[in-house]
Backbone as numpy.savetxt, mean C-alpha at the origin, in Angstrom:
# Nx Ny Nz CAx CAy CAz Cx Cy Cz
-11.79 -57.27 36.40 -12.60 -56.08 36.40 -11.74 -54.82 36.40
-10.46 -55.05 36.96 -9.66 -54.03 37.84 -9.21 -53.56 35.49
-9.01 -54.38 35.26 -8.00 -54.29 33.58 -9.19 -53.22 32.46
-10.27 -53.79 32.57 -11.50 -52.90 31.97 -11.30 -51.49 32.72
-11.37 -51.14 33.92 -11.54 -49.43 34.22 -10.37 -48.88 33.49
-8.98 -49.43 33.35 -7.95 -48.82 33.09 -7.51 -48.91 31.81
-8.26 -49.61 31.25 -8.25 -49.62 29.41 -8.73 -48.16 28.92
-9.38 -47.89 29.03 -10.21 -46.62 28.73 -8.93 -45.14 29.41
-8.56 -45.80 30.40 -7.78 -44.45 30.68 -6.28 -44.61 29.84
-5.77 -45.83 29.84 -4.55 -45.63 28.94 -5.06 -45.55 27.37
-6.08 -45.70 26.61 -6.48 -45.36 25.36 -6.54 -43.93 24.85
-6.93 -43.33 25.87 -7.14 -41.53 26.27 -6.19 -41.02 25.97
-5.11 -41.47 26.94 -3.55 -41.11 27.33 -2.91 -41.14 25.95
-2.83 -42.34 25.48 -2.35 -42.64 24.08 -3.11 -41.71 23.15
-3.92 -41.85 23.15 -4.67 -40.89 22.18 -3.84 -39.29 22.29
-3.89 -38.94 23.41 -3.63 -37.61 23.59 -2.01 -37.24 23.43
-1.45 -38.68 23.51 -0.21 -38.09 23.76 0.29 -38.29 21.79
-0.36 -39.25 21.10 -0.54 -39.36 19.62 -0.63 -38.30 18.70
-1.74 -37.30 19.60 -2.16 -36.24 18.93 -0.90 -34.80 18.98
-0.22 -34.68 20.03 0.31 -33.77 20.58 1.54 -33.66 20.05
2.11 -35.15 19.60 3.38 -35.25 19.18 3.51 -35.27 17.89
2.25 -35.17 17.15 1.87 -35.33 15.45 1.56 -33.94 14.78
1.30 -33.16 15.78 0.61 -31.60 15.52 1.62 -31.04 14.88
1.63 -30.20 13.81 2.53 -29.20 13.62 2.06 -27.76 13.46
2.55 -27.10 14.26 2.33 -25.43 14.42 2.97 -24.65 13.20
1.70 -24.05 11.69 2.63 -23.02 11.27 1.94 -21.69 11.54
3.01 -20.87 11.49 2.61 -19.30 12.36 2.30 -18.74 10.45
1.92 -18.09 10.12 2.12 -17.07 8.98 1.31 -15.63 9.48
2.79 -14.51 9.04 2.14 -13.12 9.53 2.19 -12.21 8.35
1.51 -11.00 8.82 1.09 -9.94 7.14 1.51 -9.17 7.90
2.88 -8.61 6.93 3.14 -7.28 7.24 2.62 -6.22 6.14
1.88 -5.41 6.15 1.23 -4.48 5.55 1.73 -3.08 4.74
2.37 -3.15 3.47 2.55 -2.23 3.04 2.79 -1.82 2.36
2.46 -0.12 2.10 1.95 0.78 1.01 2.52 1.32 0.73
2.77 2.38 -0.53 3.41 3.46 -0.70 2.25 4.30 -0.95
2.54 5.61 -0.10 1.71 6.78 -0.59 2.19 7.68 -1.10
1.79 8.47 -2.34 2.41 9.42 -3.19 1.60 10.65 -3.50
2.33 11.83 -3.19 1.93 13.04 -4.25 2.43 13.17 -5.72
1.74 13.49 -6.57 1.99 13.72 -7.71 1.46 14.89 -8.63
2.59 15.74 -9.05 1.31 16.96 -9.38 1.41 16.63 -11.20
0.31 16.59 -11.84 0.21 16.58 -13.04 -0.50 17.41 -13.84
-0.10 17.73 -14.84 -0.96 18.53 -15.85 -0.94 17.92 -17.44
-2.47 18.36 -18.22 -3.00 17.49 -19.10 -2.47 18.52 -20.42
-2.25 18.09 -21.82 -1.75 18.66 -23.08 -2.86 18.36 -23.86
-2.84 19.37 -24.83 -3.56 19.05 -25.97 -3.89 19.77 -26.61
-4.10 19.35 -27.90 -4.40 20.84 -29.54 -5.77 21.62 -28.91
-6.87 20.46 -28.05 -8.34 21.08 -27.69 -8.38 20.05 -26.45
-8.15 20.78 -25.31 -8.59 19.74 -24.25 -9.83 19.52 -23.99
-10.90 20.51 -24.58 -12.35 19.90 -24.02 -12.71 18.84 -25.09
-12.29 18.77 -26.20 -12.66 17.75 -27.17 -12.01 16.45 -27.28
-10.59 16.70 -27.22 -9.07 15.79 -27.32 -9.52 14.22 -26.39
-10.13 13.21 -26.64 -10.35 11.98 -25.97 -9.35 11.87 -24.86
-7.65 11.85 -25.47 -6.72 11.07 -24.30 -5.73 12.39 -24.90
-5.40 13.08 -23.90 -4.25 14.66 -23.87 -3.27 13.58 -23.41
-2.29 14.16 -23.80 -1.10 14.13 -23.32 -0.39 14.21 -21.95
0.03 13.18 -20.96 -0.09 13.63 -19.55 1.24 13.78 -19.18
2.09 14.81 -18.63 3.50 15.55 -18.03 2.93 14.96 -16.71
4.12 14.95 -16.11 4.27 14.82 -14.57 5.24 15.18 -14.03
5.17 15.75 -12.63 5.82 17.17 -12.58 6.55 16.53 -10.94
6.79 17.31 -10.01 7.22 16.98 -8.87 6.40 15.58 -7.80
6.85 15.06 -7.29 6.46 13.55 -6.77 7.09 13.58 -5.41
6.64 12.98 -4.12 6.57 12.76 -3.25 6.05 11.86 -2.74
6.83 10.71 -1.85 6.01 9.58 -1.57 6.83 8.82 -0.39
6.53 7.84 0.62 6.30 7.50 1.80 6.16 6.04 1.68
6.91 4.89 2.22 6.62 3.82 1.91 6.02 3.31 3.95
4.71 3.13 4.21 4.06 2.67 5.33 4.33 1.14 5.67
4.78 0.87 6.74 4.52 -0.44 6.82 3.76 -0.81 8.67
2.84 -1.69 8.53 1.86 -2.08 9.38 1.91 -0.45 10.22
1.15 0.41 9.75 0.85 1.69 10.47 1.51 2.49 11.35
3.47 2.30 11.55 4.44 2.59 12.02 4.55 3.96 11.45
4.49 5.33 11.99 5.03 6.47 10.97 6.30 6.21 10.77
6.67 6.46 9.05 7.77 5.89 8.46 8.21 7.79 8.41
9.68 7.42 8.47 10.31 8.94 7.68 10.09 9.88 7.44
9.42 10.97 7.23 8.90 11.89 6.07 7.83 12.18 6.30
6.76 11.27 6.91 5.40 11.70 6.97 5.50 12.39 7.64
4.08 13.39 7.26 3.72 14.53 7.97 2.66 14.72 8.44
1.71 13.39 7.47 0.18 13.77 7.90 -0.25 12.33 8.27
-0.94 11.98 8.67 -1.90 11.02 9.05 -1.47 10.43 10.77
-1.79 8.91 10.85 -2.48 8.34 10.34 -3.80 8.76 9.81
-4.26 8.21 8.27 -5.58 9.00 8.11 -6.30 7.77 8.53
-8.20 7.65 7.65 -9.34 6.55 8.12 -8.50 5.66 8.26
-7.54 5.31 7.20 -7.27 3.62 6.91 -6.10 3.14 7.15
-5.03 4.09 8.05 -4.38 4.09 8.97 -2.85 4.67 8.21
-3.09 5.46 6.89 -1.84 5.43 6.25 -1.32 6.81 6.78
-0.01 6.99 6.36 0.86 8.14 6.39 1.47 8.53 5.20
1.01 9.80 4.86 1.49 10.94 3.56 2.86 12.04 3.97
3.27 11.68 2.49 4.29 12.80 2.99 4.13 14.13 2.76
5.24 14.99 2.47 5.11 16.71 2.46 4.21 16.92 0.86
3.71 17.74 0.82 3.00 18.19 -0.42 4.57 18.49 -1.67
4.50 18.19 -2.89 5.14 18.31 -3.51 5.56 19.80 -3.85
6.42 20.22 -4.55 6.19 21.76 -4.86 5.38 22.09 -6.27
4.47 22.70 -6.47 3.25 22.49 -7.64 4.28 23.69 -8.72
3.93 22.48 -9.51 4.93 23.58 -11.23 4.42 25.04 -11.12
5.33 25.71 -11.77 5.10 27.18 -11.91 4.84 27.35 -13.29
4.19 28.17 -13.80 3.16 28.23 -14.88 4.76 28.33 -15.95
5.91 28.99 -15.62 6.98 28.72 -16.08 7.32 27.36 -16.81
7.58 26.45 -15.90 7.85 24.94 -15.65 6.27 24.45 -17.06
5.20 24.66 -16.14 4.26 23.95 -17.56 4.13 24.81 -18.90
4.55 25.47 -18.71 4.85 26.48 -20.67 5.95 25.88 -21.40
6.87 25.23 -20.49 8.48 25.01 -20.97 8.37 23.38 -21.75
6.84 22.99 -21.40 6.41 21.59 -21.82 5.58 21.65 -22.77
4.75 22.64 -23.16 4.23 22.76 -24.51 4.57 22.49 -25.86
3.78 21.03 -26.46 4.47 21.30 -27.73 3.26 23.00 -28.69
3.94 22.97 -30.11 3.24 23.58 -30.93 1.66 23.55 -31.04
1.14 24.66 -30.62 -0.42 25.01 -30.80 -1.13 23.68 -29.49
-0.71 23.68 -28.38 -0.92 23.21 -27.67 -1.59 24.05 -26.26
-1.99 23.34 -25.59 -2.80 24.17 -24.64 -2.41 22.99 -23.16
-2.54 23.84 -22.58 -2.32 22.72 -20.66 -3.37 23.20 -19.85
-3.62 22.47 -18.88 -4.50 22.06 -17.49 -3.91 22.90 -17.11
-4.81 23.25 -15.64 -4.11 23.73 -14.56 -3.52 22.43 -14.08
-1.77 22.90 -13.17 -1.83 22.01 -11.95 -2.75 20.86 -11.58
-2.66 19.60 -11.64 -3.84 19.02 -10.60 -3.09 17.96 -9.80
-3.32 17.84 -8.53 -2.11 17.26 -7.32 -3.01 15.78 -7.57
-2.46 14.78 -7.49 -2.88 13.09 -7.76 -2.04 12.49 -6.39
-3.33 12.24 -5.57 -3.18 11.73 -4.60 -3.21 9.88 -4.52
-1.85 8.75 -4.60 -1.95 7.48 -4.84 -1.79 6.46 -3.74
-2.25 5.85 -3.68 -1.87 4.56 -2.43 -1.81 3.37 -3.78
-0.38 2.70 -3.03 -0.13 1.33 -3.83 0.33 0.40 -2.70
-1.08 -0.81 -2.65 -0.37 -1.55 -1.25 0.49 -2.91 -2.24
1.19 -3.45 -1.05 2.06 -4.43 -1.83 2.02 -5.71 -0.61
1.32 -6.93 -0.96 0.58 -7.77 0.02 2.45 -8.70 0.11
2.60 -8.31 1.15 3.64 -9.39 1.99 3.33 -10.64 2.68
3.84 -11.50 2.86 3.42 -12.81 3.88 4.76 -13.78 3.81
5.03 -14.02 5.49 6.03 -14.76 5.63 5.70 -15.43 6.83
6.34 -16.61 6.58 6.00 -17.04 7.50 7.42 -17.21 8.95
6.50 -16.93 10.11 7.63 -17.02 11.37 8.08 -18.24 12.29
């Protein structure tokens, strides 16, 4: 009688100790990150209200590489909603600078500042 109660407890035991020594633990972590950029651009063309696809210059650039929501370097602004950090505003062309890019019988945009996030999905495992 005494061999039946103790079957059940060394089956357990075995079981548990089967399971514990068979397991393998993998960790995998996301490190998170973006580059955020200023970009000031202005548009070309013979007729920009008509012209389908103008011609696009790009002018001074500024940008910030974020990783998991650490302020990196340079930033100046955020964290913003989605937890990123921007850097200094670029310096915006001087009407100088976008005349000096004109071709013949051509016409330009104002200035327009292009605000970019580019995330870049990491994963490694630890």
């Amino acid at each position: 009688m005494q061999k039946l109660k103790i079957l059940p407890l060394i089956i357990t035991a075995l079981t548990a100790l089967t399971l514990t020594s068979c397991s393998t633990t993998t960790t995998e972590q996301y490190e998170a990150t973006a580059l955020t950029s200023y970009t000031w651009l202005v548009l070309y063309a013979n007729n920009l209200t008509s012209q389908p696809q103008p011609r696009i210059e790009t002018f001074a650039n500024t940008s910030v590489v974020n990783r998991n929501g650490v302020k990196p370097p340079g930033a100046v602004v955020g964290p913003d909603d989605r937890g990123l950090w921007w850097p200094t505003l670029p310096p915006r062309p001087s009407v100088d600078e976008v005349e000096q890019r004109k071709k013949s019988l051509e016409e330009a945009s104002k200035p327009e500042l292009i605000k970019n996030v580019k995330y870049f999905p990491d994963l490694w495992s630890g």
